[in-house]
C-alpha positions as CSV (number, residue, x, y, z in Angstrom):
1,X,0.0,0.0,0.0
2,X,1.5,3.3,-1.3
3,X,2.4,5.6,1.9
4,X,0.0,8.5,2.0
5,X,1.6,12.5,0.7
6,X,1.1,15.4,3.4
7,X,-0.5,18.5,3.3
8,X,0.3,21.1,5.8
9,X,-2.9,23.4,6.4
10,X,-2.8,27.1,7.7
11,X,-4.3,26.1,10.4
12,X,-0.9,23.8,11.6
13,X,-3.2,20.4,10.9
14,X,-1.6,18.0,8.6
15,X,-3.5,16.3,6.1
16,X,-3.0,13.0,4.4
17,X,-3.8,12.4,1.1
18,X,-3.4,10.5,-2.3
19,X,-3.8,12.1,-5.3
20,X,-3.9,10.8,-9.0
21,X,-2.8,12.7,-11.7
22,X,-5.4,12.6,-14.4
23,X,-7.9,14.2,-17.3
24,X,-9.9,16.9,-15.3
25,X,-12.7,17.5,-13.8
26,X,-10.7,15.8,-10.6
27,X,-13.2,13.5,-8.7
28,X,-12.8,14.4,-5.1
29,X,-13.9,11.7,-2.4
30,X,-14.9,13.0,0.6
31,X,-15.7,10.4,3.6
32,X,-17.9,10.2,6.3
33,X,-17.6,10.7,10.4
34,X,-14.9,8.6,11.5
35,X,-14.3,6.8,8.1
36,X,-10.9,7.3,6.1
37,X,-9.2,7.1,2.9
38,X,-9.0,3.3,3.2
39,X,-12.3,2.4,3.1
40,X,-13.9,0.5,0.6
41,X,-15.9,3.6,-1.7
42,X,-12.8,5.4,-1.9
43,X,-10.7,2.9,-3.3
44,X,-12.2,1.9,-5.5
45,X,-13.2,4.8,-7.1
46,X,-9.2,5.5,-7.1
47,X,-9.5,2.1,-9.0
48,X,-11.7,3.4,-11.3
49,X,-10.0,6.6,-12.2
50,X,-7.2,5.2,-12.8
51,X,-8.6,2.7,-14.8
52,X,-10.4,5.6,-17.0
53,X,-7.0,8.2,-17.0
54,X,-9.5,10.3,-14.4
55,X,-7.6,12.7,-11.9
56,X,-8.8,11.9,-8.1
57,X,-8.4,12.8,-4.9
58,X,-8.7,11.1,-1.5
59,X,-8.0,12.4,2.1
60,X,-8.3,12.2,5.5
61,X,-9.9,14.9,7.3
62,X,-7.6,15.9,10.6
63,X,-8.3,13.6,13.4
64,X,-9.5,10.6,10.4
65,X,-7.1,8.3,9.4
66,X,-3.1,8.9,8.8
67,X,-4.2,12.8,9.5
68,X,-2.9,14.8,12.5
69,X,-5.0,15.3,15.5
70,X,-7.5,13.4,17.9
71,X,-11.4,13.6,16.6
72,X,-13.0,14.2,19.8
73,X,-11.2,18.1,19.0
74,X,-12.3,18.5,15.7
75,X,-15.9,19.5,14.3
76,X,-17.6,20.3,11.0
77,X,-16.1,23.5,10.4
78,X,-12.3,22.2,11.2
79,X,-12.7,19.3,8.2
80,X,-14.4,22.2,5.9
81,X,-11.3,24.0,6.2
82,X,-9.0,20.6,5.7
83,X,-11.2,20.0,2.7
84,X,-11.1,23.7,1.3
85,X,-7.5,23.6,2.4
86,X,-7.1,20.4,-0.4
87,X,-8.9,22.0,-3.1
88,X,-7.2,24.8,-3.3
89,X,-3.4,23.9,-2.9
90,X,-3.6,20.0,-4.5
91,X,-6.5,20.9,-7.2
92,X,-6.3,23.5,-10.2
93,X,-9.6,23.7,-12.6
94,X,-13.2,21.9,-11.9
95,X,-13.8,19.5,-9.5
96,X,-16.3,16.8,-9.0
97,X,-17.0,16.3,-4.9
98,X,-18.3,12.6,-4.2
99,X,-19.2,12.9,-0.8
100,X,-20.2,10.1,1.9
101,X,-22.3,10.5,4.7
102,X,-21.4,13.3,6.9
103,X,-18.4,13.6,3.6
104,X,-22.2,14.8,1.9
105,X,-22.7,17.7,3.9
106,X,-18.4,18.2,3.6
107,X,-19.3,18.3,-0.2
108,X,-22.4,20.7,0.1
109,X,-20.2,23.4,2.3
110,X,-17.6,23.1,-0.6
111,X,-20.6,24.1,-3.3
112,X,-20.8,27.1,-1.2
113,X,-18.0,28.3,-0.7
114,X,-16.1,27.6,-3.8
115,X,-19.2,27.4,-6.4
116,X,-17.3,28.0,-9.4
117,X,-15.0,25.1,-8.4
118,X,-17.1,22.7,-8.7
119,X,-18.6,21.3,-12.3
120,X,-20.9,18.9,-10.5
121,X,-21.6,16.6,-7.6
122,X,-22.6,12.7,-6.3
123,X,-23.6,12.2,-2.6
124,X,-23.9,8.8,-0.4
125,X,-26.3,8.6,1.6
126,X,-25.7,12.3,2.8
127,X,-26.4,13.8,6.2
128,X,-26.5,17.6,5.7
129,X,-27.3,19.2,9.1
130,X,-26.5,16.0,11.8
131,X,-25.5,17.7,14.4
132,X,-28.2,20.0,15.1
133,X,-31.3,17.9,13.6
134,X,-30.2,14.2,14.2
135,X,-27.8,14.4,17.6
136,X,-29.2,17.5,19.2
137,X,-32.3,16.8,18.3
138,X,-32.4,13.4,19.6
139,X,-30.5,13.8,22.8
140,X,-32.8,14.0,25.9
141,X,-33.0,16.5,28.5
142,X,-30.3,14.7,30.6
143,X,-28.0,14.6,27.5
144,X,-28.0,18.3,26.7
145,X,-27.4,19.0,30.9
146,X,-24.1,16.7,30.4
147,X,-22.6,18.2,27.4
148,X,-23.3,21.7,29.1
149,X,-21.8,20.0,31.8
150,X,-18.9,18.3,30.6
151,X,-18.8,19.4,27.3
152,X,-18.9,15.5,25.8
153,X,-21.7,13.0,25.5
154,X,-20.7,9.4,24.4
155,X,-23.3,8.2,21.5
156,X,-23.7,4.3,20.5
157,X,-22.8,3.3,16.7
158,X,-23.6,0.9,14.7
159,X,-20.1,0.6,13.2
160,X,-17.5,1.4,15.4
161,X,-16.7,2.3,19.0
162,X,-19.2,5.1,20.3
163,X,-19.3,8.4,19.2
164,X,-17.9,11.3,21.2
165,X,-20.4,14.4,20.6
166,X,-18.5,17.5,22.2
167,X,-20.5,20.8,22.6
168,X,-17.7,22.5,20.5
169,X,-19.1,19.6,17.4
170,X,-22.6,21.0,18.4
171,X,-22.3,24.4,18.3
172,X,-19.9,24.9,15.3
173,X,-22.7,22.5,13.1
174,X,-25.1,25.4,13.7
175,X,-23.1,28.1,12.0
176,X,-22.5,25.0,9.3
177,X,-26.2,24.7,8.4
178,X,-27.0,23.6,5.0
179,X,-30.9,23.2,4.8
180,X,-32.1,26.3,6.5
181,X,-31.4,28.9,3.7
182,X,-31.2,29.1,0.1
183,X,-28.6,25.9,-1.0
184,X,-27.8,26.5,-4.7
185,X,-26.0,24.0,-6.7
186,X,-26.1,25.0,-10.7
187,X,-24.8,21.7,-12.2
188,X,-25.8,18.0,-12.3
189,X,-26.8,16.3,-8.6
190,X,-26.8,12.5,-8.0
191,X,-28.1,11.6,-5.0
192,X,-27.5,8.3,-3.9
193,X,-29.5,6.5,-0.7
194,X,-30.5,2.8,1.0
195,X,-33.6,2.1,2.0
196,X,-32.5,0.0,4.8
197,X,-29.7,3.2,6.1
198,X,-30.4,3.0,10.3
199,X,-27.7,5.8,9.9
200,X,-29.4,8.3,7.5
201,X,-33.2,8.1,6.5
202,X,-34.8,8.4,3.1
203,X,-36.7,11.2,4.4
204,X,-32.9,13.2,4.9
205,X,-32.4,12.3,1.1
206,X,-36.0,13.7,0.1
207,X,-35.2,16.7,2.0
208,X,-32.1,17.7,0.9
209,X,-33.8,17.1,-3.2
210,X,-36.5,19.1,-2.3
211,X,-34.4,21.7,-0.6
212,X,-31.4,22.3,-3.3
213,X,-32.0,23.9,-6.6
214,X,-30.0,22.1,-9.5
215,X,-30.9,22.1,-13.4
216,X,-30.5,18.4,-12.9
217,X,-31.0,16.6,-9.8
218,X,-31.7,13.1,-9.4
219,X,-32.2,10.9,-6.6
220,X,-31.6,7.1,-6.2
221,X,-33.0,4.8,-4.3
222,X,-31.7,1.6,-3.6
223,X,-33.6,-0.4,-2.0
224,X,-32.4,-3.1,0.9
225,X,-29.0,-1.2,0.6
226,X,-26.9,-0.4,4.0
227,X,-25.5,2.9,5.1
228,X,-21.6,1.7,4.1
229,X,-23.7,1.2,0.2
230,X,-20.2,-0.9,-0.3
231,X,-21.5,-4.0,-2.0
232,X,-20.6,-4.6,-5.3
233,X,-23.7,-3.4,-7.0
234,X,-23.9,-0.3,-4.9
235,X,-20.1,0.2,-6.2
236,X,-21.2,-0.3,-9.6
237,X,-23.9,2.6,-9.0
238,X,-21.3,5.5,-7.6
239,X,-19.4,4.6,-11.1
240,X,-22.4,5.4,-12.6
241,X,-23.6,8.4,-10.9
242,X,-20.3,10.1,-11.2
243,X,-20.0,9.4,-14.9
244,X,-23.2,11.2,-15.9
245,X,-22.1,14.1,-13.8
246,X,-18.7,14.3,-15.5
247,X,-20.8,13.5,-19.5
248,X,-23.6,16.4,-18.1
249,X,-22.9,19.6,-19.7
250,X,-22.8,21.3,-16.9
251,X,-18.8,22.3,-17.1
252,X,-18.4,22.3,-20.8
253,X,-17.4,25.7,-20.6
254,X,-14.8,25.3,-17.8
């Protein structure tokens, strides 16, 4: 396994990545909480571009992976700046953001903050807004006493060892919100979502389709697929997705 390059941020976080040279728009993989470059989606999309001469990038957010920095510090806004900090040093021309899970509301911030960047966009299973309208909104009233408290409330996953939800992670996702104003996105959308996610709902997919304004937006729904939406047809569908973003017209001007 190749050893992952560095990026050093302005922020003094150091961010590991591996990037593919390639034919532009550069398909940029952006993973969920607590996921890394390693995992299964991200590879083999790296597969794929190489296969198809496609530049791509993968990174880990700071605290993820072979980055610096422990995750209980880090929040929303700290990987938007890890991501922006990627695009704009690593990247030069159009970008294509594939983003996964809590990587989906990573790739939403990056449509609006760098809008001309970006000539078009996938999501997997995307949860825009999960801090304030899944954790906070789910926590009881002894929950939001204790992070007041102690600043950290330990949540159960289905994955992985439990999530730690800091106040810092709360309050930063507010000024982060993606579904509570305007959310413009003029190129091609493929939305991509399980109907058997216990992680993120088909009603968050609906949502975010009904929210966003696009000249083409599509949403997929797969049914019986999982939240990881790793399997081999579920591979075969990200493939697809992304490759009628990159034949859409929506960058032939770039």
């Amino acid at each position: 396994m190749a050893k992952p390059s560095y990026l050093e941020t302005s922020q003094g976080r150091s961010i590991a990545y591996h990037l593919t040279a390639g034919e532009g728009p550069c398909v940029v993989f952006l993973g969920g909480l607590k996921s890394d470059m390693e995992g299964t989606k991200a590879v083999h999309l790296e597969d794929w571009a190489q296969a198809t001469g496609r530049a791509f990038l993968r990174l880990d957010y700071s605290g993820h992976g072979e980055s610096s920095g422990k995750f209980e510090e880090g929040c929303i806004g700290d990987w938007h700046e890890d991501t922006l900090a990627a695009i704009d040093v690593l990247i030069e021309g159009p970008i294509v953001p594939v983003g996964s899970s809590m990587g989906g509301w990573q790739a939403l911030l990056l449509a609006r903050a760098r809008p001309e960047r970006l000539a078009g966009l996938v999501t997997i299973a995307a949860a825009p807004d999960f801090t304030e309208d899944g954790w906070w909104a789910g926590f009881d009233d002894s929950q939001k006493a204790q992070l007041t408290e102690t600043g950290r409330v330990e949540l159960p996953s289905d994955y992985m060892e439990p999530y730690v939800v800091t106040k810092r992670m709360i309050e930063d996702g507010r000024n982060r919100l993606v579904l509570r104003e305007p959310l413009e996105l003029p190129f091609s959308v493929r939305l991509l979502q399980g109907t058997a996610d216990s992680a993120v709902s088909v009603a968050t997919a609906t949502k975010l389709l009904e929210h966003a304004s696009s000249p083409d937006m599509q949403l997929l729904l797969v049914k019986d697929a999982d939240h990881r939406f790793s399997d081999g047809p579920c591979l075969g569908l990200i493939e697809q997705a992304v490759e009628q973003v990159l034949a859409s017209n929506s960058f032939s001007e770039l």
